[in-house]
C-alpha positions in Angstrom: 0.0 0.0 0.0 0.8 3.5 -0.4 1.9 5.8 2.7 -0.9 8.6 3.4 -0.2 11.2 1.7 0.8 9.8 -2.3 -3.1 7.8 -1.3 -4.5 10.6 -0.3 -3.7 12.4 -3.4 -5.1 9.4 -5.6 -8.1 9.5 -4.0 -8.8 13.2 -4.5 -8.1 13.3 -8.0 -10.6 9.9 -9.1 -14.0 10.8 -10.6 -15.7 9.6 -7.3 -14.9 12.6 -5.7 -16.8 14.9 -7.3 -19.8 12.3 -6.9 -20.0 12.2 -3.2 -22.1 15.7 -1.6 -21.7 14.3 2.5 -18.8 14.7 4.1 -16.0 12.3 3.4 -13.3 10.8 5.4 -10.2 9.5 3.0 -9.1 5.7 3.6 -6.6 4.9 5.7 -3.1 4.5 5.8 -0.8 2.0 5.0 1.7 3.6 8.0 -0.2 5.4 10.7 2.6 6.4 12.2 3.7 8.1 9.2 -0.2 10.3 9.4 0.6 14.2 9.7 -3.1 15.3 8.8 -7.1 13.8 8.6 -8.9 15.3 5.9 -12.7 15.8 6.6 -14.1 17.9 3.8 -17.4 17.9 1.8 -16.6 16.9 -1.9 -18.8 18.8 -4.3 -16.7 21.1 -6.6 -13.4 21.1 -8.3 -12.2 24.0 -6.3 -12.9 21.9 -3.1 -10.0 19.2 -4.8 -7.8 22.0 -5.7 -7.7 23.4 -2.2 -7.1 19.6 -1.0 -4.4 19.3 -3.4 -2.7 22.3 -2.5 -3.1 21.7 0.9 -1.3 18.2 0.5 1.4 20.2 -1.6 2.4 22.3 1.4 2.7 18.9 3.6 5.0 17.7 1.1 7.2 21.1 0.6 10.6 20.8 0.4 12.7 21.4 3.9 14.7 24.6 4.9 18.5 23.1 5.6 19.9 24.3 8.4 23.6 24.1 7.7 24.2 26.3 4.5 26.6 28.9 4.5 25.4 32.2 3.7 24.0 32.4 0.1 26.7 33.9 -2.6 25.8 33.6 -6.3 28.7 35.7 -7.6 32.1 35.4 -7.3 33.0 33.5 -3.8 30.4 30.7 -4.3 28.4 29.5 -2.0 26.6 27.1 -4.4 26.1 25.8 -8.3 23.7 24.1 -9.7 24.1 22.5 -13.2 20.6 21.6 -14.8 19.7 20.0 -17.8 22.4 17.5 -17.4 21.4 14.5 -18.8 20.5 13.4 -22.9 21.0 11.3 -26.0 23.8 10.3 -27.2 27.1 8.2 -27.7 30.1 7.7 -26.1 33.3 5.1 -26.7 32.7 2.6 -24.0 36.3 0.1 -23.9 35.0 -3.2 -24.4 39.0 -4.3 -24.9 42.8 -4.2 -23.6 45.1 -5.9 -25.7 47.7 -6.6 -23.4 51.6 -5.9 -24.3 54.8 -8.7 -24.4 57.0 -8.2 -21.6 58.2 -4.9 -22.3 56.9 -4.2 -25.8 53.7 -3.4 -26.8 53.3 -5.0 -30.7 49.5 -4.4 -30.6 48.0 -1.3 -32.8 45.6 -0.2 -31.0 46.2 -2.2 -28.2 42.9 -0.6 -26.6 39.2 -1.5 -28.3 35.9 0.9 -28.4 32.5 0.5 -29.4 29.8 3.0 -29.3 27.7 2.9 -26.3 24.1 4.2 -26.5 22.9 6.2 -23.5 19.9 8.7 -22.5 17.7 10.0 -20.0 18.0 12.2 -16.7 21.6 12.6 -15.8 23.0 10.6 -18.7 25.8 9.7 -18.6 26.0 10.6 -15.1 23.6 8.2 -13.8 26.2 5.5 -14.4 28.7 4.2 -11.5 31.0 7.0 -10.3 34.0 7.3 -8.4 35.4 9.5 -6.6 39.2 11.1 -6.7 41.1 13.0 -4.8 44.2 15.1 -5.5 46.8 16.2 -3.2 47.5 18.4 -0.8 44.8 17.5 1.3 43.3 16.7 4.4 40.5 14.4 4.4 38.2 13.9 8.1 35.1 12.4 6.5 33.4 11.1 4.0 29.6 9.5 3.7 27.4 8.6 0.3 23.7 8.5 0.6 21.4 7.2 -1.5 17.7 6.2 -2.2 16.6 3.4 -0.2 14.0 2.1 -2.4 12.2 3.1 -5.6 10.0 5.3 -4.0 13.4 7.6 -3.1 11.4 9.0 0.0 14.7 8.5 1.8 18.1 8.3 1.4 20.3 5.9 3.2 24.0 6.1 4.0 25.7 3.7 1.9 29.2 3.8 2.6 30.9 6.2 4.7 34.8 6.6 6.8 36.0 9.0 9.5 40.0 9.7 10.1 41.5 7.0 12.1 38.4 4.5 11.5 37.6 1.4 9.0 35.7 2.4 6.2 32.0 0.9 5.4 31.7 -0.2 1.9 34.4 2.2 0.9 37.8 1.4 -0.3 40.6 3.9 -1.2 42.6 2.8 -4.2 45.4 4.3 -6.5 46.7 4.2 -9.6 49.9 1.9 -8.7 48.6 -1.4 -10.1 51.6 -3.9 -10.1 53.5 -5.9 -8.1 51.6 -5.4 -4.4 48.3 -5.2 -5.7 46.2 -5.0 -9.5 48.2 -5.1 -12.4 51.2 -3.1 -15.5 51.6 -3.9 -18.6 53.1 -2.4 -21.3 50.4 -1.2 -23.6 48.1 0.0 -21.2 50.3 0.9 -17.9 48.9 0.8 -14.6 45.5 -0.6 -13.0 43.7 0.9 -9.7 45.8 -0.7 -6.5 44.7 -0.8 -3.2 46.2 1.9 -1.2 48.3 1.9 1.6 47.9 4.3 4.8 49.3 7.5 3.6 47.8 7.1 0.0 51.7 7.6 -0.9 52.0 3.3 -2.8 50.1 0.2 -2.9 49.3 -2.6 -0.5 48.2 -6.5 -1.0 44.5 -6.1 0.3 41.6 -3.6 0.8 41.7 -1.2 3.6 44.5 -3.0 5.2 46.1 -0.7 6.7 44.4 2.6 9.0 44.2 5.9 6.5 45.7 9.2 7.9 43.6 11.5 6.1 46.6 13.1 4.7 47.3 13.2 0.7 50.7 15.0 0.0 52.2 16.7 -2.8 50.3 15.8 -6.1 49.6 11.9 -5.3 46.3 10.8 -6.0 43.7 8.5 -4.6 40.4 7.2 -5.9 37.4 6.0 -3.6 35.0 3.0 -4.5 32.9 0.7 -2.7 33.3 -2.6 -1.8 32.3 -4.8 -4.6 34.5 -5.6 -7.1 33.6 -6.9 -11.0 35.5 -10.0 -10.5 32.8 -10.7 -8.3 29.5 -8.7 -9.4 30.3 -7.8 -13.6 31.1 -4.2 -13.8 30.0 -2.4 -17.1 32.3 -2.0 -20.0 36.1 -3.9 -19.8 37.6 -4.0 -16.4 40.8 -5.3 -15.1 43.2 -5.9 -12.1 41.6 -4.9 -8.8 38.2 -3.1 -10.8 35.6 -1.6 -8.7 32.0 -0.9 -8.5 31.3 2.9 -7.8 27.7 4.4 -6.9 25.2 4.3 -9.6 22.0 6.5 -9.9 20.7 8.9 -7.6 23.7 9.7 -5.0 24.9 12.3 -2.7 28.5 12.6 -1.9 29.8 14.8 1.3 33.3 15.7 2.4 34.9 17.1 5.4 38.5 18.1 4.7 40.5 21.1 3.8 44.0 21.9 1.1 47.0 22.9 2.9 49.3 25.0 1.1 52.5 23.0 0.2 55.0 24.9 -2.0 55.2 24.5 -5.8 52.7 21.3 -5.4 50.0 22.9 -4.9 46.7 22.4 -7.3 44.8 19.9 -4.8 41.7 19.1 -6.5 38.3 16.8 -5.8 36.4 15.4 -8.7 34.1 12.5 -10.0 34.6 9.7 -13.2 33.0 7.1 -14.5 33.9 4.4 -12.5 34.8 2.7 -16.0 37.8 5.2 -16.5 39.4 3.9 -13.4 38.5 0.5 -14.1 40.1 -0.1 -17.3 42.8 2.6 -17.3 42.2 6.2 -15.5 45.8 7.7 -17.3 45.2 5.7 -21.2 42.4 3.2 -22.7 39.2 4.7 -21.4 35.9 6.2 -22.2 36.6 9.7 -20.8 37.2 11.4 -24.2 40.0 14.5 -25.2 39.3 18.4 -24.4 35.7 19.2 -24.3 34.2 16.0 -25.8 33.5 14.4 -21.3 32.4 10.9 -23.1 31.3 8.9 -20.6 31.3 11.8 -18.0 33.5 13.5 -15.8 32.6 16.2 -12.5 35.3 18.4 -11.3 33.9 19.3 -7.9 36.5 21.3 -6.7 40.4 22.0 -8.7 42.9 24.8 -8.5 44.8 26.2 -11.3 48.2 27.3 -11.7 47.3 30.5 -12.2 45.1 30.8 -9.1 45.8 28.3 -6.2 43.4 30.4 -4.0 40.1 30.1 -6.3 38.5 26.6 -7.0 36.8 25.8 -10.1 33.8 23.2 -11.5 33.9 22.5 -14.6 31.1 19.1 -16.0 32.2 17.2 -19.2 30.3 14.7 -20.9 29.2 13.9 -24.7 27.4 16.8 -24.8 30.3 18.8 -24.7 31.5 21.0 -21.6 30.6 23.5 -18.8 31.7 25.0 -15.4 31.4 28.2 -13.3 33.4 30.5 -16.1 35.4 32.9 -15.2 35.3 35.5 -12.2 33.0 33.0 -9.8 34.7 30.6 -8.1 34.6 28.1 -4.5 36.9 29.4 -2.4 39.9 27.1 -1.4 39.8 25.8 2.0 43.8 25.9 2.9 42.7 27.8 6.4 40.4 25.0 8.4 38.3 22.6 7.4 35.0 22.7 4.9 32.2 20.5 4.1 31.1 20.3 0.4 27.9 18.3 -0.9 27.7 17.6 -4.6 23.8 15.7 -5.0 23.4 14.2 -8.3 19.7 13.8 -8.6 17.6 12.1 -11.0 14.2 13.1 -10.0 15.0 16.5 -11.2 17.9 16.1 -13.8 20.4 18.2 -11.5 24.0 18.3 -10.1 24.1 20.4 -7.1 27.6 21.4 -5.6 26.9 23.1 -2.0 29.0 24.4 0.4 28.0 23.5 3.9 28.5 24.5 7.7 28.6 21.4 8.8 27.2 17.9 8.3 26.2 15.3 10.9 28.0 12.4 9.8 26.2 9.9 11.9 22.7 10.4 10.7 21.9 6.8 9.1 19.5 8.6 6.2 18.4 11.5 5.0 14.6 12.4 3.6 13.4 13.5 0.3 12.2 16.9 1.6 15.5 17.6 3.0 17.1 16.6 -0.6 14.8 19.5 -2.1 15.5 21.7 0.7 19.3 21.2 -0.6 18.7 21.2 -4.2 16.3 24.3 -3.8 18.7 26.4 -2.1 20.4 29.5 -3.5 22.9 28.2 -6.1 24.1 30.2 -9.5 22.9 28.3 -12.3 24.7 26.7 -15.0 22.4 24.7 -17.7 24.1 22.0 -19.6 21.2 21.8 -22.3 21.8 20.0 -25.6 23.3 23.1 -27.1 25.6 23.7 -24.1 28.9 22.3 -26.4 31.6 24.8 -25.9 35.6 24.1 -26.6 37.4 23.5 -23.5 39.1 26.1 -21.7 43.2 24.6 -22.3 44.9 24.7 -19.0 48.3 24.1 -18.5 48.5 21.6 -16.0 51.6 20.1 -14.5 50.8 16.5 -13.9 47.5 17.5 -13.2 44.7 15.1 -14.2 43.7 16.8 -17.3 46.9 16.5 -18.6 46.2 12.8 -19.5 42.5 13.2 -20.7 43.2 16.5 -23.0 
């Protein structure tokens, strides 16, 4: 059966209403505890249901967050929000790594595409993603929520790690596949790895060893859950220690903050496809070059050589490619510690990227109404509609990760 309120709304709307001139008292409901009103009312007009409906509107209305910084649309961000995002179209999914000889590499190409179809709300975003993280950077927590059933009337924590603590369907990896842990080759270099404590190498197993939190210089590592292809197929070609990510409706929030540390300095937070890090996330992969994202890529938060202080977004996928432009910005955290939520919603077609107060990490779920309430909020708007294509800003990046994809 169907909580109170969606039956309520059913009942209003069915030609018996109108038929009924005594007062009427709606069925009841599948989870009493879930009742916030009883609706008595005499059913004779259509402006009687129209009241009703807006009265169950209200009920519903999206929750006022609590924890938002103060609202800035305009240079120092407090908020974007991308619409539009998903479509129709292709993108070269890897269905093949030819692997090299020892040393040499005779196969030409040694990495195999075919066209993948894709479309709806989101596309390709509603695909497994990953998460990666640049350094220098301090990292205190991390949580993913998302909907519990298909219903989405609440979000549930999925995975989630504090500092200090074992992760919960989470695993840290890194792009040091060989010897310890995934796998090398010579046509398509290295696989994910598991990651060791410091995020600096790789380790024999998953979360082995207790995390720090601290990601120095410009190492890199990449988060994932728990499941791996070998044991539950992954989509598109995987290999080594391959992943699942989260598909679908998902929201993502980080505690952490990026120290200053010299001349290595361009720390940066960011999203893929989960199939770019599980074939090869530096070679054979679906990302794309410059402005064509292929299969998708979300950068949340990166700084620039040419200003370490200001954090930009940019969103890539087969539509082409989009960000804050210039003169707005998210401030870089290198002074204390920040919360940032990116929500990638389905319901609505929309990638939110909010700066928070806080966030209470312990909270097992989170409702719909308080997912509007976030995706609601202030934010300056970017839309990524169909004629969104642009050429890609060219960035001169020092091992940065766009310096493999463009």
């Amino acid at each position: 059966m169907r909580p109170c309120r969606q039956q309520v709304f059913i009942e209003l709307c069915t030609p018996a209403f109108f038929k009924h001139d005594t007062p009427f008292r709606l069925g009841s409901c599948s989870k009493p505890q879930e009742t916030t009103y009883l609706l008595k009312i005499t059913m004779i007009s259509m402006t009687t249901c129209i009241a009703a409906i807006g009265l169950l509107a209200a009920v519903d209305a999206a929750l006022t967050p609590d924890n938002l910084v103060a609202p800035s649309i305009s240079g120092a961000l407090s908020a974007l929000k991308y619409s539009h995002v998903g479509g129709q179209g292709t993108y070269n999914q890897v269905t093949k790594m030819i692997m090299g000889e020892g040393l040499s590499c005779p196969a030409n190409p040694s990495c195999v595409t075919t066209p993948k179809e894709v479309s709806g709300n989101l596309a390709p975003f509603n695909e497994e993603l990953t998460f990666a993280l640049r350094g220098p950077f301090d990292v205190f927590n991390i949580a993913v929520y998302q909907p519990g059933n298909a219903s989405a009337a609440t979000w549930k924590r999925t995975s989630s790690w504090a500092v200090g603590s074992q992760p919960e369907n989470l695993v840290f990896m890194n792009n040091k596949g060989g010897d310890k842990s995934g796998e090398w080759d010579a046509c398509n270099g290295n696989s994910q790895s598991y990651a060791n404590g410091d995020w600096t190498d790789a380790t024999t197993a998953p979360n082995q060893e207790t995390y720090t939190g601290h990601l120095s210089g410009t190492n890199e590592v990449n988060i994932v859950t728990a499941t791996q292809c070998k044991d539950v197929p992954c989509d598109g070609f995987s290999r080594g220690t391959a992943s699942h990510g989260w598909a679908d409706s998902k929201l993502f929030v980080v505690d952490f903050d990026m120290p200053s540390n010299g001349t290595q300095n361009m720390p940066a937070i960011w999203a893929l496809n989960s199939q770019v890090t599980n074939s090869a996330q530096y070679g054979c992969n679906c990302r794309g070059m410059g402005g064509d994202g292929g299969c998708g890529e979300l950068d949340i938060l990166e700084m620039l050589p040419s200003n370490t202080k200001q954090g930009i977004t940019e969103l890539y996928s087969f539509k082409g490619a989009t960000g804050s432009g210039d003169g707005d910005f998210f401030p870089r955290p290198d002074g204390g510690r920040a919360t940032y939520m990116v929500i990638f919603d389905m319901q609505t077609d929309q990638i939110v990227i909010q700066r928070l107060e806080s966030w209470d990490y312990s909270q097992t779920q989170v409702p719909r109404s308080m997912i509007d309430g976030y995706l609601g909020a202030q934010a300056k708007l970017v839309s990524f509609a169909t004629n969104a294509r642009r050429a890609e800003r060219r960035r001169p990046f020092m091992r940065a990760h766009r310096e493999y994809h463009h």
